[in-house]
C-alpha positions in Angstrom: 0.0 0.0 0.0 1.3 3.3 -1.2 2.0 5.8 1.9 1.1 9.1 0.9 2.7 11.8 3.0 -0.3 14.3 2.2 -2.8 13.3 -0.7 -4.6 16.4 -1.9 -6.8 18.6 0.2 -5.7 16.5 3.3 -5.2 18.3 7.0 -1.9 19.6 7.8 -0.7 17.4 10.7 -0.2 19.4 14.0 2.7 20.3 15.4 2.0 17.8 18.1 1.2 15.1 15.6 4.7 15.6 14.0 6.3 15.6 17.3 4.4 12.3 17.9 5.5 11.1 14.4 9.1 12.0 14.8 9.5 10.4 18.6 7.9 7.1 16.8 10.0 6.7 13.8 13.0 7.3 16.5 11.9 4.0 17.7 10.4 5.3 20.7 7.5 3.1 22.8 4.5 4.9 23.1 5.1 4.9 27.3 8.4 6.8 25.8 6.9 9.1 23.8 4.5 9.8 26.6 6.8 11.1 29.0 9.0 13.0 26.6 5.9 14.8 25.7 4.4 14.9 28.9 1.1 13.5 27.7 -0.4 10.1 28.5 0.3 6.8 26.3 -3.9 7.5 25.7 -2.9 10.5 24.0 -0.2 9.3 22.3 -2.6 6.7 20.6 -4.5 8.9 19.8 -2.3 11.2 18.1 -1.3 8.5 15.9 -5.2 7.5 14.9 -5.6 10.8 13.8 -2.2 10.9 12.0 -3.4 7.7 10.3 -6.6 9.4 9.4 -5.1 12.6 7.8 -2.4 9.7 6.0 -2.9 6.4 4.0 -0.2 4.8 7.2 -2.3 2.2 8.7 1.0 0.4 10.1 4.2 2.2 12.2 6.1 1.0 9.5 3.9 3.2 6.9 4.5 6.1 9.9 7.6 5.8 9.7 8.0 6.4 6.2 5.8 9.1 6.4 8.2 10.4 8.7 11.0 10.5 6.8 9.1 11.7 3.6 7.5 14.9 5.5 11.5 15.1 6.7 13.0 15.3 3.9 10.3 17.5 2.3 10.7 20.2 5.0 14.6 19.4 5.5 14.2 19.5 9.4 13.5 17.4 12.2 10.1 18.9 14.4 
């Protein structure tokens, strides 16, 4: 399945959600993520649902190439 890092007319992600994004394709755990952000793992899942609906990345593996392609596209890490 192709990952589309934004198919037209699709939300921006929030700077949250890319702050999620980027902790995740660090390899992080969501418990990890949690307490860097200083949010609860609930949030963190839920960050990553909506992620998944603004995205075509129904796997981490398909986040984490989204990751890298919004990266590359804004040449910086969030």
């Amino acid at each position: 399945m192709p990952v589309d890092s934004r198919p037209q007319n699709a939300p921006a992600l929030s700077h949250r959600e890319r702050q999620v994004l980027t902790h995740i394709a660090e390899g992080l755990s969501h418990k990890q993520v949690a307490r860097r952000l200083g949010i609860s793992v609930h949030t963190v899942s839920t960050y990553l649902r909506r992620i998944r609906t603004k995205r075509t990345a129904p796997t981490v593996a398909h986040l984490i190439r989204l990751s890298l392609t919004e990266e590359a596209k804004t040449g910086a890490k969030n």
